[in-house]
mmJSON file of the N, C-alpha and C atoms, coordinates in Angstrom:
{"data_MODEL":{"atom_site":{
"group_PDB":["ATOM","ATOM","ATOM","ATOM","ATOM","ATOM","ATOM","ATOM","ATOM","ATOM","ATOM","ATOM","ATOM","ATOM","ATOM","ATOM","ATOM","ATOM","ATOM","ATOM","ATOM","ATOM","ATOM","ATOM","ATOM","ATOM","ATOM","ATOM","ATOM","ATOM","ATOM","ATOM","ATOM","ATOM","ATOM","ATOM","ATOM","ATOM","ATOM","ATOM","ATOM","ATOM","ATOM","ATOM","ATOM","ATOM","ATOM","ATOM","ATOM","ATOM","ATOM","ATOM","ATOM","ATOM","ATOM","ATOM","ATOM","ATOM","ATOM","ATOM","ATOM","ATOM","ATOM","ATOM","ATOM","ATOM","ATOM","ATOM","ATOM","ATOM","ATOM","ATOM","ATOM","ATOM","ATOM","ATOM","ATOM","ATOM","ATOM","ATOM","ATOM","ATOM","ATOM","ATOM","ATOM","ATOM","ATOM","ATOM","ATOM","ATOM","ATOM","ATOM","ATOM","ATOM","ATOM","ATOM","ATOM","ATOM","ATOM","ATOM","ATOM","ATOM","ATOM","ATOM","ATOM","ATOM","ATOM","ATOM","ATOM","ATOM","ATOM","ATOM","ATOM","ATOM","ATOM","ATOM","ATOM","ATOM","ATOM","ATOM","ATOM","ATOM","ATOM","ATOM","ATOM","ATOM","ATOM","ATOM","ATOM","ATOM","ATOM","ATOM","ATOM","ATOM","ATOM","ATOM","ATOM","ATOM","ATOM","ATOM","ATOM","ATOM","ATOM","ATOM","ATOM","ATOM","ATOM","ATOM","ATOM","ATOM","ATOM","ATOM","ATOM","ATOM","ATOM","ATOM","ATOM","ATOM","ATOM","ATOM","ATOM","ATOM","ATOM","ATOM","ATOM","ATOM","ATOM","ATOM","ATOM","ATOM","ATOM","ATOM","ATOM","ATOM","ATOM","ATOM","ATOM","ATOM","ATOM","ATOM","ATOM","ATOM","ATOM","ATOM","ATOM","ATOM","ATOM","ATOM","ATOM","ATOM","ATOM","ATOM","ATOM","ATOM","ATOM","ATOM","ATOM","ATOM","ATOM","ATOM","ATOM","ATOM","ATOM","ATOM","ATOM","ATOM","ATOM","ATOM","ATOM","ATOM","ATOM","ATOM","ATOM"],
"id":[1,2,3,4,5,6,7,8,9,10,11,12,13,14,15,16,17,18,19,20,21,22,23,24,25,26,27,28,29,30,31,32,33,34,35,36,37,38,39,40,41,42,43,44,45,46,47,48,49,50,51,52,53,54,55,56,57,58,59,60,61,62,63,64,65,66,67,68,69,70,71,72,73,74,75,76,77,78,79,80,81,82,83,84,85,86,87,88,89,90,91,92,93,94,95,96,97,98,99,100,101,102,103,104,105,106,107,108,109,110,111,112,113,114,115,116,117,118,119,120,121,122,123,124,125,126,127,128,129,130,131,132,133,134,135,136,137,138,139,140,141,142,143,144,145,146,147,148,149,150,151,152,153,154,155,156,157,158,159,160,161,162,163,164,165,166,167,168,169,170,171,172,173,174,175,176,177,178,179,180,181,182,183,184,185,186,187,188,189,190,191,192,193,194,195,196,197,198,199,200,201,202,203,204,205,206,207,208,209,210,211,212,213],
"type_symbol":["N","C","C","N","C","C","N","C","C","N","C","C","N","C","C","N","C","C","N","C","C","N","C","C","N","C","C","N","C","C","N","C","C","N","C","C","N","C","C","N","C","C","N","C","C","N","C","C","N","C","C","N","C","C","N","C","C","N","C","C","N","C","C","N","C","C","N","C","C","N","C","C","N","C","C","N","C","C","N","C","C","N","C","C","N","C","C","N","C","C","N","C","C","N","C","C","N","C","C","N","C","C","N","C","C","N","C","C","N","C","C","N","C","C","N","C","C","N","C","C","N","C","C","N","C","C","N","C","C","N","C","C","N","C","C","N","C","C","N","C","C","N","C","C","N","C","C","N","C","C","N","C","C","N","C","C","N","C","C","N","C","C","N","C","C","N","C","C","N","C","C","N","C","C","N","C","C","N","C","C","N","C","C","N","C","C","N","C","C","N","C","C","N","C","C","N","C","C","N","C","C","N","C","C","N","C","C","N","C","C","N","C","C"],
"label_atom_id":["N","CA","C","N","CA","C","N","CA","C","N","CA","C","N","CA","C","N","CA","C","N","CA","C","N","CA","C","N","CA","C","N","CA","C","N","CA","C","N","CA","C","N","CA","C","N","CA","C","N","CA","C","N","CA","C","N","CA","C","N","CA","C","N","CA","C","N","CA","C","N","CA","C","N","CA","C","N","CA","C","N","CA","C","N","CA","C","N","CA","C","N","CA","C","N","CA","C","N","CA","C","N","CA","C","N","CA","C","N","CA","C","N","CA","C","N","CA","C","N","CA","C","N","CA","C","N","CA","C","N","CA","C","N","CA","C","N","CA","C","N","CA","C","N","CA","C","N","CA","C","N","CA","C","N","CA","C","N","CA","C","N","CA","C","N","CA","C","N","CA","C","N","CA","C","N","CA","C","N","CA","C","N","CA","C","N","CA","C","N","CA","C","N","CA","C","N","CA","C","N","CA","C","N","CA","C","N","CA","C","N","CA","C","N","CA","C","N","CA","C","N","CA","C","N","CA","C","N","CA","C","N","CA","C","N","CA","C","N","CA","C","N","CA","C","N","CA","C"],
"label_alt_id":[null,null,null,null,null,null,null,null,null,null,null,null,null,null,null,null,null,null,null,null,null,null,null,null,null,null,null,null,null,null,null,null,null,null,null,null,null,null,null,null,null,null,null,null,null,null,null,null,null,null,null,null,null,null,null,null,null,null,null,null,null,null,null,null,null,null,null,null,null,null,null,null,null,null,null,null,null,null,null,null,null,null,null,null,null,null,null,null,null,null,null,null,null,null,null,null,null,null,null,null,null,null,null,null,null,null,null,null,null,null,null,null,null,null,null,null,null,null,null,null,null,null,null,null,null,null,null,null,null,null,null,null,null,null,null,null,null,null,null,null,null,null,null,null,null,null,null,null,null,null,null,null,null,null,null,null,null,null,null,null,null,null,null,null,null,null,null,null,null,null,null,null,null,null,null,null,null,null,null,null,null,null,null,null,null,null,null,null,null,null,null,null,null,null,null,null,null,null,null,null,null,null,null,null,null,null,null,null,null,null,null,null,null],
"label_comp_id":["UNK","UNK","UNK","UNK","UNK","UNK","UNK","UNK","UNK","UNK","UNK","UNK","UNK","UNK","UNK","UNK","UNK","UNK","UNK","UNK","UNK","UNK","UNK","UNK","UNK","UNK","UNK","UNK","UNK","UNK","UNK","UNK","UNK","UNK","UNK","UNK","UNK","UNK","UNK","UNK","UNK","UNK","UNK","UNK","UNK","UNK","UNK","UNK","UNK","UNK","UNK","UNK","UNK","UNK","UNK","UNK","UNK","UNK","UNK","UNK","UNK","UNK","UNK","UNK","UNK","UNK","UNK","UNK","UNK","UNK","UNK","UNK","UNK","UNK","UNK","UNK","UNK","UNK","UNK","UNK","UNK","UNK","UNK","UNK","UNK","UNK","UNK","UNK","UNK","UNK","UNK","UNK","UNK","UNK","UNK","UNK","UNK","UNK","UNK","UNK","UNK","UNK","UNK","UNK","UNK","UNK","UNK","UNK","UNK","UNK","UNK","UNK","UNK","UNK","UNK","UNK","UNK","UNK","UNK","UNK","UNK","UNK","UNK","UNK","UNK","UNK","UNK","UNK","UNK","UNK","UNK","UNK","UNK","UNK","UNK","UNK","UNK","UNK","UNK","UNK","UNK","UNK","UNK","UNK","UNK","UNK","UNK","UNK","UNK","UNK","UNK","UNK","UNK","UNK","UNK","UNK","UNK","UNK","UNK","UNK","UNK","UNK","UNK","UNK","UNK","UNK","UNK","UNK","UNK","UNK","UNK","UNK","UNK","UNK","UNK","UNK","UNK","UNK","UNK","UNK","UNK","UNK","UNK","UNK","UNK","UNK","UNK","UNK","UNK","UNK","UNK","UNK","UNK","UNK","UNK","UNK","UNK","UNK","UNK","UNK","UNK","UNK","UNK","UNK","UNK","UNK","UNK","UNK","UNK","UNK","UNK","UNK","UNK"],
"label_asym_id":["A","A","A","A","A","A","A","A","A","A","A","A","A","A","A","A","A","A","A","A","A","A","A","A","A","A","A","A","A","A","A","A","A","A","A","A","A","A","A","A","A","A","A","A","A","A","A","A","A","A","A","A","A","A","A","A","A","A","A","A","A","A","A","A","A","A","A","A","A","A","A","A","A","A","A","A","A","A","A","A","A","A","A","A","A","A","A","A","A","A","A","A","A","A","A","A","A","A","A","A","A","A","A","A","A","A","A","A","A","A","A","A","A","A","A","A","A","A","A","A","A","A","A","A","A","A","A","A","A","A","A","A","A","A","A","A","A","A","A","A","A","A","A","A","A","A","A","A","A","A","A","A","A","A","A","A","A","A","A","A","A","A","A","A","A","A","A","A","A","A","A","A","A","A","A","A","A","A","A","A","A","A","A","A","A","A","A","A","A","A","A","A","A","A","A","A","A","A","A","A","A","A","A","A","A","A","A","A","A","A","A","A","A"],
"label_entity_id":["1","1","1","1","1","1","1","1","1","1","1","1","1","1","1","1","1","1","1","1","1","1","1","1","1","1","1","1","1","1","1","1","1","1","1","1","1","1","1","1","1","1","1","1","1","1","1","1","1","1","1","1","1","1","1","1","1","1","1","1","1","1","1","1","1","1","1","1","1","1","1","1","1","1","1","1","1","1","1","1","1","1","1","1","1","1","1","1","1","1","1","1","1","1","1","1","1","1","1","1","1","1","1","1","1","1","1","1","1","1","1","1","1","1","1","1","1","1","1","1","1","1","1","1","1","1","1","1","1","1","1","1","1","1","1","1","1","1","1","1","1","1","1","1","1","1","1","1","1","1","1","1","1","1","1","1","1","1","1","1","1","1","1","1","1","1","1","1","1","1","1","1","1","1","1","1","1","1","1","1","1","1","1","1","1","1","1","1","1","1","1","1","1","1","1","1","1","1","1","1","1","1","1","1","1","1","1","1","1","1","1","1","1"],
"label_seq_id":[1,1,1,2,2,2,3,3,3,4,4,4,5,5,5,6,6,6,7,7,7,8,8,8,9,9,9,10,10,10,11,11,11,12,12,12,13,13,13,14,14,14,15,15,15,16,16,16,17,17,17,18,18,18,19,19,19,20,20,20,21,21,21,22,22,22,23,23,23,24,24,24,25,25,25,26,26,26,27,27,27,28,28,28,29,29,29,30,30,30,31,31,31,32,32,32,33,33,33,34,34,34,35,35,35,36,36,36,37,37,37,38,38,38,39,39,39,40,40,40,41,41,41,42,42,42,43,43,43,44,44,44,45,45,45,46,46,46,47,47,47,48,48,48,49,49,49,50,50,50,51,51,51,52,52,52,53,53,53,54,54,54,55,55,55,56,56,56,57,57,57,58,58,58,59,59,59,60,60,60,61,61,61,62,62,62,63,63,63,64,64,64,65,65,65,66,66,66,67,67,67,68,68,68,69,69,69,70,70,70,71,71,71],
"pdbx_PDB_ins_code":[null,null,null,null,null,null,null,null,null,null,null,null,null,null,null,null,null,null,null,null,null,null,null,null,null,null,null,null,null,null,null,null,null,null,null,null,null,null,null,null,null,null,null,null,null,null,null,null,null,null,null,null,null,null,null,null,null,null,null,null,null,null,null,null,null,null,null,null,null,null,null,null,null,null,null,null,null,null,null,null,null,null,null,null,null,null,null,null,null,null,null,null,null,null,null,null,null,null,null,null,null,null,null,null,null,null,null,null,null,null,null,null,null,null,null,null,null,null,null,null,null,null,null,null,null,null,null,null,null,null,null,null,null,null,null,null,null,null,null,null,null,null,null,null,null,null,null,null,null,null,null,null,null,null,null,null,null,null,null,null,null,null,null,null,null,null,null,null,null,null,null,null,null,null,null,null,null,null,null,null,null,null,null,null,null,null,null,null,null,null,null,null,null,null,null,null,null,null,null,null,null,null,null,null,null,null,null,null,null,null,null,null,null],
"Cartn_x":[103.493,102.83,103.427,103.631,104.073,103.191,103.592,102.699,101.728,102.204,101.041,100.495,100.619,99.616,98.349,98.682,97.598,97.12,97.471,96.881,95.695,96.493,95.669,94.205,94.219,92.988,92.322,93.309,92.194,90.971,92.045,91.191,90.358,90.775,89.282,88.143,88.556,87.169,86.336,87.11,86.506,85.625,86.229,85.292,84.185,84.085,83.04,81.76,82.537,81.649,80.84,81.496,80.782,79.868,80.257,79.171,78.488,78.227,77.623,76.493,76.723,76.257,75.325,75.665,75.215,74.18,74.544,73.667,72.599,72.92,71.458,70.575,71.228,70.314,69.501,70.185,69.51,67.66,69.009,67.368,66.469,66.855,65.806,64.631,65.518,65.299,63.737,64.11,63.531,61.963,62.209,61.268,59.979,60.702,59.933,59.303,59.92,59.639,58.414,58.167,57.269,56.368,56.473,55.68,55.256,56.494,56.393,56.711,56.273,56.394,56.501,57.053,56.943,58.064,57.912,59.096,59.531,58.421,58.783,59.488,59.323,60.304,61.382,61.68,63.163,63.936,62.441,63.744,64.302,63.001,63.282,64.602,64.347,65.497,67.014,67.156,68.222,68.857,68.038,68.552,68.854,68.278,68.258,70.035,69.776,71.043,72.317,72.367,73.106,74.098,72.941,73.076,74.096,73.503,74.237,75.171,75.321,76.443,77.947,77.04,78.458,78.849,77.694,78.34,79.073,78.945,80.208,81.487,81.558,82.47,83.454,83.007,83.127,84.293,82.974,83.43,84.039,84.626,85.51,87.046,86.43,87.947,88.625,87.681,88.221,88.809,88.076,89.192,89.922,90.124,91.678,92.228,91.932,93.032,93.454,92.386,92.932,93.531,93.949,93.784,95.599,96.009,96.869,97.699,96.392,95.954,96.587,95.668,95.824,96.422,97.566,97.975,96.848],
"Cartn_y":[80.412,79.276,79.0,77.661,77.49,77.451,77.702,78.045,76.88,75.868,74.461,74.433,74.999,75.035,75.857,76.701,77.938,77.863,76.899,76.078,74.989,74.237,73.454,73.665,74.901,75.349,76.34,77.094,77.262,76.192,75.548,74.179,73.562,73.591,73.28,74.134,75.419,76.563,76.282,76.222,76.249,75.019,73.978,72.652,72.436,73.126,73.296,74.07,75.522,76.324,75.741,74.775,74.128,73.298,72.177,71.249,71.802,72.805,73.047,74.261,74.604,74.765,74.174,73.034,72.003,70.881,71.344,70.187,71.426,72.833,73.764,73.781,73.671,73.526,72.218,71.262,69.949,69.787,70.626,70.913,71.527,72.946,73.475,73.029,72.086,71.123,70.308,69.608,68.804,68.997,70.044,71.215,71.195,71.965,72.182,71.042,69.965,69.186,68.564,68.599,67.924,69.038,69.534,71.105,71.884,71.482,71.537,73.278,73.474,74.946,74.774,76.051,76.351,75.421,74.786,74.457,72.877,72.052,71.257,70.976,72.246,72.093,72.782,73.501,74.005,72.793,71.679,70.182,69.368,69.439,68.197,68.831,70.545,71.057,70.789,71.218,70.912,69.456,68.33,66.971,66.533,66.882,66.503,67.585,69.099,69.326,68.786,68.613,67.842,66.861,65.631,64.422,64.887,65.409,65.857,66.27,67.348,67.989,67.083,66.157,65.341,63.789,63.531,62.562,63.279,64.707,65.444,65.468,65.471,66.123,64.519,63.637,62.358,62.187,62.337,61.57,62.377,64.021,64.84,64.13,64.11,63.758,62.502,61.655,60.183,60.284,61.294,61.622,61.846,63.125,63.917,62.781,62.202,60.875,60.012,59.733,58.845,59.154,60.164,61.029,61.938,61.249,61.692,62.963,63.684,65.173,65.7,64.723,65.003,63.501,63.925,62.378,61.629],
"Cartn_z":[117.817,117.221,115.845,115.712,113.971,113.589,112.183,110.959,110.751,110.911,110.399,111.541,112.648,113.953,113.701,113.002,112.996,111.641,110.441,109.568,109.916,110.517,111.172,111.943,112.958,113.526,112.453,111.455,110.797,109.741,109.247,108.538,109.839,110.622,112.007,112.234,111.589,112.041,110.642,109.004,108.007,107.66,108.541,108.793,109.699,110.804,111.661,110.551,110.36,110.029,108.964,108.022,106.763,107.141,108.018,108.183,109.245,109.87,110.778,109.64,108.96,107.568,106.827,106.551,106.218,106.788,107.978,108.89,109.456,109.349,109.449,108.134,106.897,105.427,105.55,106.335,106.189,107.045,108.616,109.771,109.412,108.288,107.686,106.604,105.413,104.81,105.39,106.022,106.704,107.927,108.253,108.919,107.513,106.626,105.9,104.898,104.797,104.117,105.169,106.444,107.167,107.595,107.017,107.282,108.792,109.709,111.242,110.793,112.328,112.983,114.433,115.119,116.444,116.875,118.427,118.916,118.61,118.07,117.83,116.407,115.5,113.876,114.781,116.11,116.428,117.049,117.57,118.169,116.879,116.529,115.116,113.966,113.778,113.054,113.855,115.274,115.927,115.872,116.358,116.359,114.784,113.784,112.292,112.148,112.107,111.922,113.001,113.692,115.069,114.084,114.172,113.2,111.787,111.008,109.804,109.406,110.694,110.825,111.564,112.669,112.746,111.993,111.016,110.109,108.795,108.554,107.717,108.336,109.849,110.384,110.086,110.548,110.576,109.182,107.85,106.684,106.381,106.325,106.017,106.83,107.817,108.693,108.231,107.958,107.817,105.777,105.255,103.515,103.993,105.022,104.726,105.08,106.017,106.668,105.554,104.873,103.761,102.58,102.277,101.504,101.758,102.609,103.903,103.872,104.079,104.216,105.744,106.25,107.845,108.44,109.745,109.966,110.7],
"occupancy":[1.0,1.0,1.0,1.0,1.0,1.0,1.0,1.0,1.0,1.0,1.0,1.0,1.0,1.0,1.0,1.0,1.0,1.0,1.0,1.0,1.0,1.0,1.0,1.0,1.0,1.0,1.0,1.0,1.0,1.0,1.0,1.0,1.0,1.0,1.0,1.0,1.0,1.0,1.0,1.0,1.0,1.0,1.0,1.0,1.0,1.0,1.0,1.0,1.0,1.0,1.0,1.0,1.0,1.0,1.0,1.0,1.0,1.0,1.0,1.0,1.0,1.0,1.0,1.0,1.0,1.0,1.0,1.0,1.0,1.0,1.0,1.0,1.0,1.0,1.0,1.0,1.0,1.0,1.0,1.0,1.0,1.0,1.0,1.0,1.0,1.0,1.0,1.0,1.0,1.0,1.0,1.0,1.0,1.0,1.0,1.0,1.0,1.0,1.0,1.0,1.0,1.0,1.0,1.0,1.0,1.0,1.0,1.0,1.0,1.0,1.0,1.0,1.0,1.0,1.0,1.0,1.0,1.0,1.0,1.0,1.0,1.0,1.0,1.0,1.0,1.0,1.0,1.0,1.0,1.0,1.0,1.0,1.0,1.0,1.0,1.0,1.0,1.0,1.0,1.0,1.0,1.0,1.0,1.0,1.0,1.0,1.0,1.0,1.0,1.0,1.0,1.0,1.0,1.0,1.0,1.0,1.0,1.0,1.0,1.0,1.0,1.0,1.0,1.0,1.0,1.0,1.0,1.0,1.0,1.0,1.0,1.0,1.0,1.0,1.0,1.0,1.0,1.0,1.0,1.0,1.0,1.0,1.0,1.0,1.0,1.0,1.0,1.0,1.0,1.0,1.0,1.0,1.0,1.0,1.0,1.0,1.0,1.0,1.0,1.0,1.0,1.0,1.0,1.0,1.0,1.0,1.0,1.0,1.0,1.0,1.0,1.0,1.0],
"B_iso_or_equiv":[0.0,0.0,0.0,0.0,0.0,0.0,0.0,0.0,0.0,0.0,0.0,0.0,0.0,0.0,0.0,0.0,0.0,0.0,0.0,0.0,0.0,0.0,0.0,0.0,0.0,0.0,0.0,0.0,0.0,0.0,0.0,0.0,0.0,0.0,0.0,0.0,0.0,0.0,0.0,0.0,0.0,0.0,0.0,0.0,0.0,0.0,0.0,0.0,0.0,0.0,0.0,0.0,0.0,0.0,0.0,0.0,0.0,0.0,0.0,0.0,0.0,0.0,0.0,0.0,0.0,0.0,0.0,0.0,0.0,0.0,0.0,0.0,0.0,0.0,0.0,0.0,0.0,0.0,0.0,0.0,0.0,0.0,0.0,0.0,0.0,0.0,0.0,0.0,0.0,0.0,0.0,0.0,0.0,0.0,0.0,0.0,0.0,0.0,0.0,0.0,0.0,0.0,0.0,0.0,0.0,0.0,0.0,0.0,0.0,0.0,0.0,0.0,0.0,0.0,0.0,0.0,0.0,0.0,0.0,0.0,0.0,0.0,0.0,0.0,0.0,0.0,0.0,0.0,0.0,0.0,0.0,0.0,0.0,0.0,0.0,0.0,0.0,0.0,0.0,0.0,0.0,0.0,0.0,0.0,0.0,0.0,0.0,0.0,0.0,0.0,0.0,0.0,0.0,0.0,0.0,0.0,0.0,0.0,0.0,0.0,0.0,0.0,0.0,0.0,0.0,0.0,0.0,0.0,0.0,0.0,0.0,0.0,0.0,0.0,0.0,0.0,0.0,0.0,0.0,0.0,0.0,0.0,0.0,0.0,0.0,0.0,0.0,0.0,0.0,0.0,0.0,0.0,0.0,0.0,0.0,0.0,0.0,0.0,0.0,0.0,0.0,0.0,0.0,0.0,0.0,0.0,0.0,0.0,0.0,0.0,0.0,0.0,0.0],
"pdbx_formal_charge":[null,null,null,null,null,null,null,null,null,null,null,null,null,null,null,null,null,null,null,null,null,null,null,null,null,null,null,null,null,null,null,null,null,null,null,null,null,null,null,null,null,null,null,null,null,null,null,null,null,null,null,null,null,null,null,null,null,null,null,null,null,null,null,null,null,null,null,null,null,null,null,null,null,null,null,null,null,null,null,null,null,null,null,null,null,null,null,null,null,null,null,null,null,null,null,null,null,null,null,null,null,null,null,null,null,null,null,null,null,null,null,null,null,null,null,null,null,null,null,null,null,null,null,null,null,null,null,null,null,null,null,null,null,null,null,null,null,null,null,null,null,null,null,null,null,null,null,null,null,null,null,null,null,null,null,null,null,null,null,null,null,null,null,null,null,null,null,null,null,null,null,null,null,null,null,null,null,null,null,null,null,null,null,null,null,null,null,null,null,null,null,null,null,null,null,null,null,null,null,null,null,null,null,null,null,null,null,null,null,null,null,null,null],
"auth_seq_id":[1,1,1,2,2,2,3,3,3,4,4,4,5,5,5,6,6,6,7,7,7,8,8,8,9,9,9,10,10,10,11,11,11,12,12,12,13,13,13,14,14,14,15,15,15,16,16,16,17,17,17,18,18,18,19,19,19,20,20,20,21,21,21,22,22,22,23,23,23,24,24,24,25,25,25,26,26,26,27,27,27,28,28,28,29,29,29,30,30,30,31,31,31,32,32,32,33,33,33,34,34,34,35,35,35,36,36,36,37,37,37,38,38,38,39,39,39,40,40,40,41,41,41,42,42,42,43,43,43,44,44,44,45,45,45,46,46,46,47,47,47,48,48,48,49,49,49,50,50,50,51,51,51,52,52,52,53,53,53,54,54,54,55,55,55,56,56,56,57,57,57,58,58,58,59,59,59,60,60,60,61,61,61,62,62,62,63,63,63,64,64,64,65,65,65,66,66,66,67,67,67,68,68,68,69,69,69,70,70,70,71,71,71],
"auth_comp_id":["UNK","UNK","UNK","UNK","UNK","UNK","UNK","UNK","UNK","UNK","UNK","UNK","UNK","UNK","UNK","UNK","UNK","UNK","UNK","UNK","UNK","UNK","UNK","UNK","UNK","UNK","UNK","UNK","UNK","UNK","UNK","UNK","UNK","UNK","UNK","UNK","UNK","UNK","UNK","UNK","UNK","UNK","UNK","UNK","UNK","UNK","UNK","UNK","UNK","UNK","UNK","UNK","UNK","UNK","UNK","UNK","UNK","UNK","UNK","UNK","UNK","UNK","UNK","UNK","UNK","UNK","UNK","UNK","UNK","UNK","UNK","UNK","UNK","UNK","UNK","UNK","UNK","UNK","UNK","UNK","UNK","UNK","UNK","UNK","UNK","UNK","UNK","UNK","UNK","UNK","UNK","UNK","UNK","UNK","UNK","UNK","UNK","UNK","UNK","UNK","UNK","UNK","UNK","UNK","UNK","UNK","UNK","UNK","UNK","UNK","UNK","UNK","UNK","UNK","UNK","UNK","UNK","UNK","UNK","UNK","UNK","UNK","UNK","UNK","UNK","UNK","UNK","UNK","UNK","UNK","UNK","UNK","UNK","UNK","UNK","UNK","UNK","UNK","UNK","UNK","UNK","UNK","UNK","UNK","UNK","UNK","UNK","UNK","UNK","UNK","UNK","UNK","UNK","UNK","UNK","UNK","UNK","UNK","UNK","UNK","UNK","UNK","UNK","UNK","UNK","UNK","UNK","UNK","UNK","UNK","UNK","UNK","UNK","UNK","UNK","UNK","UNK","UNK","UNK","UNK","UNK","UNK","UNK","UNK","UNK","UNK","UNK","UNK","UNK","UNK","UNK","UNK","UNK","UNK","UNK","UNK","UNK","UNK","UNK","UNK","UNK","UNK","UNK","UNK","UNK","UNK","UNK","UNK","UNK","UNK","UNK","UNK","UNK"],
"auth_asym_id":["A","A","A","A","A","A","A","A","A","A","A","A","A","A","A","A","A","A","A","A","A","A","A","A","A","A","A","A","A","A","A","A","A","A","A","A","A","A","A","A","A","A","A","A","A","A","A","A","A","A","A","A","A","A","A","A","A","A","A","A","A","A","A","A","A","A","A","A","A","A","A","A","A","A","A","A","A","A","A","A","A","A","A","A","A","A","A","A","A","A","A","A","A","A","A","A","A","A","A","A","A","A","A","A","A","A","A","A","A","A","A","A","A","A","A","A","A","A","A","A","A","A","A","A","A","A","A","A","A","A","A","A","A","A","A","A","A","A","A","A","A","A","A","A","A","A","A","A","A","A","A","A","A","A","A","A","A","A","A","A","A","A","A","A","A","A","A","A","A","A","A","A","A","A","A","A","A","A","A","A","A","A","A","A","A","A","A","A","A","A","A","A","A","A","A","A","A","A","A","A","A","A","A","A","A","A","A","A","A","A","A","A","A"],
"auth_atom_id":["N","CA","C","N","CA","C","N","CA","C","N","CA","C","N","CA","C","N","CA","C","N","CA","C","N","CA","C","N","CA","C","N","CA","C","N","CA","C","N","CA","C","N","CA","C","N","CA","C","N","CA","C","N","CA","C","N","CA","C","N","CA","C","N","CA","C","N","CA","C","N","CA","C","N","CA","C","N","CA","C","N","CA","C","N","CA","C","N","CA","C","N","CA","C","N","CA","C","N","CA","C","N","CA","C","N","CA","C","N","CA","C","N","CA","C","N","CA","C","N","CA","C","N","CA","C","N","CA","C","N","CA","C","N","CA","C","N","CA","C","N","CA","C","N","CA","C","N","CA","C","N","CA","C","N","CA","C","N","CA","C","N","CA","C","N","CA","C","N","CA","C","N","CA","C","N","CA","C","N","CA","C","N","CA","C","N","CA","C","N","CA","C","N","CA","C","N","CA","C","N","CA","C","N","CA","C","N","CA","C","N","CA","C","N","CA","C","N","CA","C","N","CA","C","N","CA","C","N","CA","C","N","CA","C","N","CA","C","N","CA","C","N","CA","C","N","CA","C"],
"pdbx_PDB_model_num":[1,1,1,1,1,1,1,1,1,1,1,1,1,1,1,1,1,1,1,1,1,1,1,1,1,1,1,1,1,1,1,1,1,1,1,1,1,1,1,1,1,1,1,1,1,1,1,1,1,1,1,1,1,1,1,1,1,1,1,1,1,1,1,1,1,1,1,1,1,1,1,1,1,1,1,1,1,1,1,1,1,1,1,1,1,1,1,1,1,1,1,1,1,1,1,1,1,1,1,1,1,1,1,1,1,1,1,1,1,1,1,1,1,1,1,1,1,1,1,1,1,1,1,1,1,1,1,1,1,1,1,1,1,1,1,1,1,1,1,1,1,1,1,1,1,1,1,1,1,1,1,1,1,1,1,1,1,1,1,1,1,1,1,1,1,1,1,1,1,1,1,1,1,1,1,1,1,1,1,1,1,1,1,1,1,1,1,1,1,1,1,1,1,1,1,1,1,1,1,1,1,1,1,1,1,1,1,1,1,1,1,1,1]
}}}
């Protein structure tokens, strides 16, 4: 594998892991801010981090692009 190959997937794992990060602080966030419990703060946390996590994934991807980070 070349080197910017295995650059590349790593900048793909350190980007998952962040906004997927991010979009669990948010589900948690949000849980608690509505003061749910049980399985319905585990749907409402899931779909809320879901959401969050893929409009980071989104606006990260679309800087580096602009940014012309990534082609």
């Amino acid at each position: 594998m070349m080197l910017r190959t295995l650059a590349l997937i790593a900048l793909n794992v350190v980007g998952i892991v962040a906004c997927g990060g991010l979009g669990g602080a948010a589900g948690f966030g949000v849980i608690g801010w509505l003061g749910l419990t049980g399985v319905l703060a585990a749907i409402v946390a899931s779909i809320v981090g879901m959401l969050v996590a893929t409009v980071a994934w989104a606006v990260g991807a679309t800087l580096l692009r602009a940014l012309r980070i990534l082609r």
